[in-house]
Biopython code that builds the backbone (N, CA, C, O; Angstrom):
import numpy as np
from Bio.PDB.StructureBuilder import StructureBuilder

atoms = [
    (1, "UNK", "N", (130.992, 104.774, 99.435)),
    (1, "UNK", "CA", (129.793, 104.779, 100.241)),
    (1, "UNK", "C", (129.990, 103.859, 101.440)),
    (1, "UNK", "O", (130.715, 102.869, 101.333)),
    (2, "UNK", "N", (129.414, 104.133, 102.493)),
    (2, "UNK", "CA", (129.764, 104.066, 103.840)),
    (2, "UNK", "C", (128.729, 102.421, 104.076)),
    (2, "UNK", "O", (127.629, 102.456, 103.526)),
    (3, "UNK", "N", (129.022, 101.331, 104.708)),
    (3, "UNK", "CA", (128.398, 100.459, 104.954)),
    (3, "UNK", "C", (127.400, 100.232, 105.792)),
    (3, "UNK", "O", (127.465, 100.379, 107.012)),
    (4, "UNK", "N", (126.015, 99.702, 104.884)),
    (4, "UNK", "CA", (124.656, 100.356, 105.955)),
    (4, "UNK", "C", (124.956, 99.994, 107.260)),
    (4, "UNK", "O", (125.602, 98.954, 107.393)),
    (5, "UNK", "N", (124.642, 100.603, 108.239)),
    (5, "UNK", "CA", (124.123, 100.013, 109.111)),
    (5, "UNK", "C", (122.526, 100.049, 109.768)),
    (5, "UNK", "O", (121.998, 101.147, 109.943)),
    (6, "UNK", "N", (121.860, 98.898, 110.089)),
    (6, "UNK", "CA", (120.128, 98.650, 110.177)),
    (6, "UNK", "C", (119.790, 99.599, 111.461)),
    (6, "UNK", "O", (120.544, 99.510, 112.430)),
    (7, "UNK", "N", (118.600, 100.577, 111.512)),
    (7, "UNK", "CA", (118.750, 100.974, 112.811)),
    (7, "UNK", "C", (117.587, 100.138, 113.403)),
    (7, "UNK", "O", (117.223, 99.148, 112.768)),
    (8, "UNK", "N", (116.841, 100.526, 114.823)),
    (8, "UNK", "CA", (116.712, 99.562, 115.603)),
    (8, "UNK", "C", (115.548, 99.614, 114.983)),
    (8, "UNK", "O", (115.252, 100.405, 114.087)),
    (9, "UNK", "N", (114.533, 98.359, 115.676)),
    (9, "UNK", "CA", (113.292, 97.720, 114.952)),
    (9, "UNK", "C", (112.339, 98.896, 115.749)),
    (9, "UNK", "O", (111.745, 99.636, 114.965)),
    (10, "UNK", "N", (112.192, 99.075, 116.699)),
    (10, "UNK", "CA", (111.592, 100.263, 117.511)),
    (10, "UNK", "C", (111.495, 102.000, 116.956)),
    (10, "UNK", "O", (110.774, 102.952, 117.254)),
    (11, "UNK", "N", (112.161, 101.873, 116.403)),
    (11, "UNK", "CA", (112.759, 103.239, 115.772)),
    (11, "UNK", "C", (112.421, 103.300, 114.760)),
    (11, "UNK", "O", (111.932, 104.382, 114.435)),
    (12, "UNK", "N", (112.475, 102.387, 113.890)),
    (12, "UNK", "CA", (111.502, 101.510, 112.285)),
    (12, "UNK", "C", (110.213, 101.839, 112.600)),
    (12, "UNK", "O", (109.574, 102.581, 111.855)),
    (13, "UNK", "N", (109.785, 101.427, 113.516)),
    (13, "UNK", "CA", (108.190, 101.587, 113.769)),
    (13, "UNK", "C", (107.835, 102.911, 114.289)),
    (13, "UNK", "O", (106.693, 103.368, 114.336)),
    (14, "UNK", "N", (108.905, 103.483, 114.670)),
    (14, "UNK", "CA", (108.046, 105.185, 114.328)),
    (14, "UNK", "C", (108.310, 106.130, 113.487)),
    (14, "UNK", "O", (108.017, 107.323, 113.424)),
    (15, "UNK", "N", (109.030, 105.268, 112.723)),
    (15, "UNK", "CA", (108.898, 106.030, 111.248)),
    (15, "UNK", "C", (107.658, 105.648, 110.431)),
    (15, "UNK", "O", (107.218, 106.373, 109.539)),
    (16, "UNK", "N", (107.056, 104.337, 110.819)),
    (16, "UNK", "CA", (105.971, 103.560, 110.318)),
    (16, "UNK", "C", (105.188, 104.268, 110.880)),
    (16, "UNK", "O", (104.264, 104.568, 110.124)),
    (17, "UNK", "N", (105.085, 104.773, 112.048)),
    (17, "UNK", "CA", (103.452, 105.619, 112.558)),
    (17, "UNK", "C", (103.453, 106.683, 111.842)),
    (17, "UNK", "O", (102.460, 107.173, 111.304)),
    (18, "UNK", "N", (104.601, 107.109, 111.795)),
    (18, "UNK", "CA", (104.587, 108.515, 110.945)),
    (18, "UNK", "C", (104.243, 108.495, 109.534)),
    (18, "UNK", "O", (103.661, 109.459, 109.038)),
    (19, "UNK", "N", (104.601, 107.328, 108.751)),
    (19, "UNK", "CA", (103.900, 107.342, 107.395)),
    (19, "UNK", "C", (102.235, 107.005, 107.716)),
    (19, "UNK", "O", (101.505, 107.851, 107.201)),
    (20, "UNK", "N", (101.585, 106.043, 108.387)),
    (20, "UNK", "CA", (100.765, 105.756, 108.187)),
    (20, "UNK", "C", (99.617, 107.092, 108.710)),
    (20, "UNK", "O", (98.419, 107.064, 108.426)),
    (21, "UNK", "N", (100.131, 107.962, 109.330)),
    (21, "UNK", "CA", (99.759, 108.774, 110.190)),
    (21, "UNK", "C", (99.312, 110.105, 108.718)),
    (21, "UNK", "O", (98.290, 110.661, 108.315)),
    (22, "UNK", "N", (100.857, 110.094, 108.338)),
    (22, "UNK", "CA", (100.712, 111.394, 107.015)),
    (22, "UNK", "C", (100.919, 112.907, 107.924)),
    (22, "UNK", "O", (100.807, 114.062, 107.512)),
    (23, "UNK", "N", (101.186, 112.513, 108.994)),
    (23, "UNK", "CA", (101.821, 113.855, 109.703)),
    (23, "UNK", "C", (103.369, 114.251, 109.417)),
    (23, "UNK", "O", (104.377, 113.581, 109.642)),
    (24, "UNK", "N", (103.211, 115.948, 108.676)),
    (24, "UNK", "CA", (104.532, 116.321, 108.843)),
    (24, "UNK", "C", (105.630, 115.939, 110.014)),
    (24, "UNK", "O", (105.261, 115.764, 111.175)),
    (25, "UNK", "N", (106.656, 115.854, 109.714)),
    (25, "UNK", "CA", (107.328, 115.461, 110.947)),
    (25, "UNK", "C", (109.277, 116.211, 110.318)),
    (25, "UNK", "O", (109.826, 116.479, 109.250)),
    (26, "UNK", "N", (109.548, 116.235, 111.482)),
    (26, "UNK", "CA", (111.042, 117.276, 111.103)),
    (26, "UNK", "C", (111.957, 115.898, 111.183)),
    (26, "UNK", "O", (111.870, 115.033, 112.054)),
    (27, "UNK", "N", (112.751, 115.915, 110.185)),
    (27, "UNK", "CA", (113.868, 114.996, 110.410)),
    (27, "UNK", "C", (115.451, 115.717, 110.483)),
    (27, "UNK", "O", (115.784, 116.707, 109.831)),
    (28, "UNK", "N", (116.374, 114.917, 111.499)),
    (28, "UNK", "CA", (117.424, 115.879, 111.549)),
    (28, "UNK", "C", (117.997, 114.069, 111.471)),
    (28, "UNK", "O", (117.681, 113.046, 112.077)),
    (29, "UNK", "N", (118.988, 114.413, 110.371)),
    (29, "UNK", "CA", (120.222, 113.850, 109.736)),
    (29, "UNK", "C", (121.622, 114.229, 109.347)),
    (29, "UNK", "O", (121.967, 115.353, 109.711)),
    (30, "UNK", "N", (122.462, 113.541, 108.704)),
    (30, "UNK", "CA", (123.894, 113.724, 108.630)),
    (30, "UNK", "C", (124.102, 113.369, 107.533)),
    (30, "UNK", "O", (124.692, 112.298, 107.389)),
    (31, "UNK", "N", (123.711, 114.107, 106.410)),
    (31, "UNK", "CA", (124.468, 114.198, 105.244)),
    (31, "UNK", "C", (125.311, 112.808, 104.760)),
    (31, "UNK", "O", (125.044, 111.751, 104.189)),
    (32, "UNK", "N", (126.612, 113.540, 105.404)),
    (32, "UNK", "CA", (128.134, 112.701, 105.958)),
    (32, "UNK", "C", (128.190, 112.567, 106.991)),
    (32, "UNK", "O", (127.709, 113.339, 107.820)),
    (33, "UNK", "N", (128.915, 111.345, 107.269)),
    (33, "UNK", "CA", (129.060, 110.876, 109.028)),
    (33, "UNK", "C", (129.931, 112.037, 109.336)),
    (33, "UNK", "O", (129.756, 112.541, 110.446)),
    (34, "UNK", "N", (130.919, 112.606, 108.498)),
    (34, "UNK", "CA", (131.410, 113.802, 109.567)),
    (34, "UNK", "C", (130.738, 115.147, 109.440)),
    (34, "UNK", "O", (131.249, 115.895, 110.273)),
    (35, "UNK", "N", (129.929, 115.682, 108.834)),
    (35, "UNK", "CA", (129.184, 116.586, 108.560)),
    (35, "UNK", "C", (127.957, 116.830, 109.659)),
    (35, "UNK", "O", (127.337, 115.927, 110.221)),
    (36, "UNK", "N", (127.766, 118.144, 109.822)),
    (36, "UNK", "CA", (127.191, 118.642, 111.380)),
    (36, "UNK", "C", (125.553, 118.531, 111.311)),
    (36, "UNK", "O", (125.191, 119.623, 110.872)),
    (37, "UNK", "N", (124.571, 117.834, 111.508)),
    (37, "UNK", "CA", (123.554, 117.559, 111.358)),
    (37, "UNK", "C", (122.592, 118.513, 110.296)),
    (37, "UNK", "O", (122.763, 119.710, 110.526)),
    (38, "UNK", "N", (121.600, 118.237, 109.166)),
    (38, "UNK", "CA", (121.002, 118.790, 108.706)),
    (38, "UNK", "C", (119.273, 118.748, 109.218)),
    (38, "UNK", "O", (119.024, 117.568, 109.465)),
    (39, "UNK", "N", (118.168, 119.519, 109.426)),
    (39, "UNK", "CA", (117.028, 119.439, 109.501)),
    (39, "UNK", "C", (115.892, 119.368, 108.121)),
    (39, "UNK", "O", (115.966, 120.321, 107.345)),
    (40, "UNK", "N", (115.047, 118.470, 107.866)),
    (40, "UNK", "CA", (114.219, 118.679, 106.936)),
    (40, "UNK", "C", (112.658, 118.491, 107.541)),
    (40, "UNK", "O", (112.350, 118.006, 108.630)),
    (41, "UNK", "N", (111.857, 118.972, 106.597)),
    (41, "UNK", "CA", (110.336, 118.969, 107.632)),
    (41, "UNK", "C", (109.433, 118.703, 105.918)),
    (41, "UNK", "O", (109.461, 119.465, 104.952)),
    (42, "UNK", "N", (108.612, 117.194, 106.065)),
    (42, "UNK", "CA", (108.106, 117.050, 104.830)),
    (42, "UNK", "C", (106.648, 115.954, 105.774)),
    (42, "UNK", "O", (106.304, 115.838, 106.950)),
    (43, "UNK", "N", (106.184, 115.365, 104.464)),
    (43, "UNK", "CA", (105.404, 113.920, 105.030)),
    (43, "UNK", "C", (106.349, 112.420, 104.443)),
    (43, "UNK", "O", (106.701, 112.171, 103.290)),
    (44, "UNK", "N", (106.499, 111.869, 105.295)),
    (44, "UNK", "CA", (107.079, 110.224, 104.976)),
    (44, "UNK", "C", (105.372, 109.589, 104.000)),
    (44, "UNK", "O", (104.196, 109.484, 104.349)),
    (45, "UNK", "N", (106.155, 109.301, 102.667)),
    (45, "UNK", "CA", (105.446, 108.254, 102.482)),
    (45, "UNK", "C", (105.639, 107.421, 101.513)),
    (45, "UNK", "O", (105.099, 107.281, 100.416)),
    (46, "UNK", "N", (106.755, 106.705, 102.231)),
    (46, "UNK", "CA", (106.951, 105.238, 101.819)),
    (46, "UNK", "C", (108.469, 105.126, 102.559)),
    (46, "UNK", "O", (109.292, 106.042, 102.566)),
    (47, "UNK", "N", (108.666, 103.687, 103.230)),
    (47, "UNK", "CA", (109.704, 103.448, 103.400)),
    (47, "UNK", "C", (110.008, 101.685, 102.781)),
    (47, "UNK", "O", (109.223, 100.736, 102.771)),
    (48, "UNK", "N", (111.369, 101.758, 102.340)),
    (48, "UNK", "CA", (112.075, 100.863, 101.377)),
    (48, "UNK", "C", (112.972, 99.972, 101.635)),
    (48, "UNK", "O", (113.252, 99.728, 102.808)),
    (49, "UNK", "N", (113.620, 99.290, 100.553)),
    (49, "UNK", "CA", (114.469, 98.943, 100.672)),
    (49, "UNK", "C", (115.628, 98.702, 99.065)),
    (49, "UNK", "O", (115.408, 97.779, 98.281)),
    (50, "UNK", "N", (116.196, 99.194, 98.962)),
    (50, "UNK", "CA", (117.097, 99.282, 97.549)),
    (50, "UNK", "C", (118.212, 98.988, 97.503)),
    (50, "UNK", "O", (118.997, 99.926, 97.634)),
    (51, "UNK", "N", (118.738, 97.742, 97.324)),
    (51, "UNK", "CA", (120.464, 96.858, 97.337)),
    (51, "UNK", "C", (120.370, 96.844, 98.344)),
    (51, "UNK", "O", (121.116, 97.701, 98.816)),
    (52, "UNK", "N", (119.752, 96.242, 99.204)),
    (52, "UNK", "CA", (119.705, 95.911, 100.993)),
    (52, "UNK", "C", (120.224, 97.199, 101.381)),
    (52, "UNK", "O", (121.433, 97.422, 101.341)),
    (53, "UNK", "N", (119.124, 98.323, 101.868)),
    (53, "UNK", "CA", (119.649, 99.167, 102.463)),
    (53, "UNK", "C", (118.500, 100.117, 102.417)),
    (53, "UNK", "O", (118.105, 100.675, 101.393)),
    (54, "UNK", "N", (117.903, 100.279, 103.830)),
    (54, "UNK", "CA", (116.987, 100.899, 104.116)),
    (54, "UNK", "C", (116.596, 102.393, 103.834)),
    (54, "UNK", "O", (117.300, 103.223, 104.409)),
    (55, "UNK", "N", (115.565, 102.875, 103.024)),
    (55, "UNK", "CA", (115.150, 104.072, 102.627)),
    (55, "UNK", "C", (114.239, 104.755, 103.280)),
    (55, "UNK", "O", (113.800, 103.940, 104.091)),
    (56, "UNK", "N", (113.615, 105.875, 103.446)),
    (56, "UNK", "CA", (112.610, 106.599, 103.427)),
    (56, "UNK", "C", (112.378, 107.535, 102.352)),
    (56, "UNK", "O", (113.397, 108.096, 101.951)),
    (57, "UNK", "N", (110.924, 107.949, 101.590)),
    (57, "UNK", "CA", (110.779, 108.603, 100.539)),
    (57, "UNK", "C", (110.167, 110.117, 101.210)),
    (57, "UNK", "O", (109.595, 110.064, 102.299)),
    (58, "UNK", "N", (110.251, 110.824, 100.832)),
    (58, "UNK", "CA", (109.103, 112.238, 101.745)),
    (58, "UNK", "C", (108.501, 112.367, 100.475)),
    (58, "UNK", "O", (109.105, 112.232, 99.411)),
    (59, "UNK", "N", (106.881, 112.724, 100.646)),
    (59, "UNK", "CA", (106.263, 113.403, 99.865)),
    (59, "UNK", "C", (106.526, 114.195, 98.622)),
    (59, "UNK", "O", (105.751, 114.312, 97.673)),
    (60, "UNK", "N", (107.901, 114.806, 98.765)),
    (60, "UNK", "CA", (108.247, 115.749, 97.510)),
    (60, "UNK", "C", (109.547, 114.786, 96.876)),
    (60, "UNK", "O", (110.474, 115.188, 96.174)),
    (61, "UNK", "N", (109.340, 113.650, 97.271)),
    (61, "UNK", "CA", (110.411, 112.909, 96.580)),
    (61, "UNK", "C", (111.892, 112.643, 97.373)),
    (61, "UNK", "O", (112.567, 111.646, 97.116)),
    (62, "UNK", "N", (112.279, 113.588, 98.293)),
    (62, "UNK", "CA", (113.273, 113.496, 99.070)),
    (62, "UNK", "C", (113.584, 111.880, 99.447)),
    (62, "UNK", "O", (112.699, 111.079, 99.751)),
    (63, "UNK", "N", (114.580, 111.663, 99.391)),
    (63, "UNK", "CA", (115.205, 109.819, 99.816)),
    (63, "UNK", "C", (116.328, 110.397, 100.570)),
    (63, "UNK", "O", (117.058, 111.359, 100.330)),
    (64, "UNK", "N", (116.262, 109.360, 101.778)),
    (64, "UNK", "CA", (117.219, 109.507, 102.518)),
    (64, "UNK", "C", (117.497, 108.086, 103.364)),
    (64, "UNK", "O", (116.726, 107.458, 104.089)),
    (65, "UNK", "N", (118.955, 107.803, 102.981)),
    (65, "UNK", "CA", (119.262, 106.649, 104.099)),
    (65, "UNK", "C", (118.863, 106.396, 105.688)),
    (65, "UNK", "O", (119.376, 107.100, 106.559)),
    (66, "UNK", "N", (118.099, 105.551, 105.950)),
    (66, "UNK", "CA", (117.900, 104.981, 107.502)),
    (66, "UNK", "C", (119.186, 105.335, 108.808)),
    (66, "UNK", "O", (119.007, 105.611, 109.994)),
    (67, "UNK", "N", (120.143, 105.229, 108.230)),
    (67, "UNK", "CA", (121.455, 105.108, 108.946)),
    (67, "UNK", "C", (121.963, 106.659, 109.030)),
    (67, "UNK", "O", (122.842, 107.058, 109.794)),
    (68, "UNK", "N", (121.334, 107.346, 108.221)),
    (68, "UNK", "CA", (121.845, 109.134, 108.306)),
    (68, "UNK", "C", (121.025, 109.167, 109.214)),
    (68, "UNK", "O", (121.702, 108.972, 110.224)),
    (69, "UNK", "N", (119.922, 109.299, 109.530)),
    (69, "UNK", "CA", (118.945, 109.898, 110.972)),
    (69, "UNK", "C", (119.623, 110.392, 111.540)),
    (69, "UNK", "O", (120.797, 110.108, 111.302)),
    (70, "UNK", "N", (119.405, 111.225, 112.418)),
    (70, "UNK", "CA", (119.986, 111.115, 113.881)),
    (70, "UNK", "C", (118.391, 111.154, 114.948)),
    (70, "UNK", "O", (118.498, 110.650, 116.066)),
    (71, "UNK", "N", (117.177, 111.677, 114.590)),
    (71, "UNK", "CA", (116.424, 112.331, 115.043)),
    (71, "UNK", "C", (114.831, 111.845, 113.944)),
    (71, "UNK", "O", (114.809, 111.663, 112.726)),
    (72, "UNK", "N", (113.913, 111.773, 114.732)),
    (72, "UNK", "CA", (112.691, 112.418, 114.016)),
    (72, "UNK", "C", (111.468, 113.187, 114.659)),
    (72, "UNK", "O", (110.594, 112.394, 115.011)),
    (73, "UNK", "N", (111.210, 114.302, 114.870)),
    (73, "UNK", "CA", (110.712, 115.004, 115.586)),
    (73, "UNK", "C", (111.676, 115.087, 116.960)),
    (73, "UNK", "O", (112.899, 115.204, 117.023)),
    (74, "UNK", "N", (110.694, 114.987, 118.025)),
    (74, "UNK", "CA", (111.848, 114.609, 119.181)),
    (74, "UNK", "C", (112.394, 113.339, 119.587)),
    (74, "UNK", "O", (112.854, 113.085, 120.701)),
    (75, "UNK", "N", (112.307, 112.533, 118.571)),
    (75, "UNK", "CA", (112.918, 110.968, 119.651)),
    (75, "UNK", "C", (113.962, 110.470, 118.271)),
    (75, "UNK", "O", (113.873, 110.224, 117.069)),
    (76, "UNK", "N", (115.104, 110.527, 119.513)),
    (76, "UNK", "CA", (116.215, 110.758, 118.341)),
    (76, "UNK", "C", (116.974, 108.905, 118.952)),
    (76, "UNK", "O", (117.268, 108.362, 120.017)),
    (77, "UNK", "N", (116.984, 108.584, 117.528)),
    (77, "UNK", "CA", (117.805, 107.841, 117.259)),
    (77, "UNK", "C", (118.942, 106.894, 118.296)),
    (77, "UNK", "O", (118.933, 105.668, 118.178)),
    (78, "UNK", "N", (119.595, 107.353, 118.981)),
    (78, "UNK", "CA", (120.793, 106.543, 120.044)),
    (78, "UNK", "C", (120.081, 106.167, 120.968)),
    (78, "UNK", "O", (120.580, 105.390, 121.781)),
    (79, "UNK", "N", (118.709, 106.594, 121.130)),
    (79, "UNK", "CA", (117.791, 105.863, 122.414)),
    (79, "UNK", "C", (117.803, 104.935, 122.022)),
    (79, "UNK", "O", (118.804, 104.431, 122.531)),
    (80, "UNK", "N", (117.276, 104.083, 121.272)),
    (80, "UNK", "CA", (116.659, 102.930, 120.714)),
    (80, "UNK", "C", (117.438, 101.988, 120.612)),
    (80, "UNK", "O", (118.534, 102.143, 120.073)),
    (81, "UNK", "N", (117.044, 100.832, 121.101)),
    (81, "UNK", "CA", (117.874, 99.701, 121.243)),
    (81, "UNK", "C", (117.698, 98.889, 119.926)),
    (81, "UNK", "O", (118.312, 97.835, 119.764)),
]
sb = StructureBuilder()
sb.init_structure("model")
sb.init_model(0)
sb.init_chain("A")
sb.init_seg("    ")
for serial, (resi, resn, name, xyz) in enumerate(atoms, 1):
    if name == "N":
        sb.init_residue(resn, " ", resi, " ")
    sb.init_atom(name, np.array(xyz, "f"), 0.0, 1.0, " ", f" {name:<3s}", serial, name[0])
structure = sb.get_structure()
């Protein structure tokens, strides 16, 4: 397993509007860092932390690492400082 890396604090917080919000929202991630982006479309609700290493939960249970993102809706990820 690949070593977390934290994404930005700005980018944290709109994953936070989005839980507190309870609006579906599309997430596009990477599986594997070499693997070609995947899309999922659920509600965020809850984000974590488990052996130092940032989570999100979706509604139907889905968990997915912070550091797979690439995207959530349209504001993707490499913007964010």
């Amino acid at each position: 397993m690949k070593i977390y890396q934290p994404i930005s604090c700005s980018f944290y917080d709109e994953l936070e509007a989005r839980a507190t919000t309870r609006q579906p929202c599309t997430l596009t991630y990477r599986p594997e860092p070499d693997m070609p982006p995947s899309t999922y479309k659920n509600i965020i609700s809850d984000l974590f932390i488990r052996n130092k290493v940032e989570y999100l939960r979706l509604q139907d249970g889905f968990e997915l690492r912070l550091d797979a993102l690439v995207a959530v809706d349209d504001k993707e990820l490499r913007n964010y400082c």
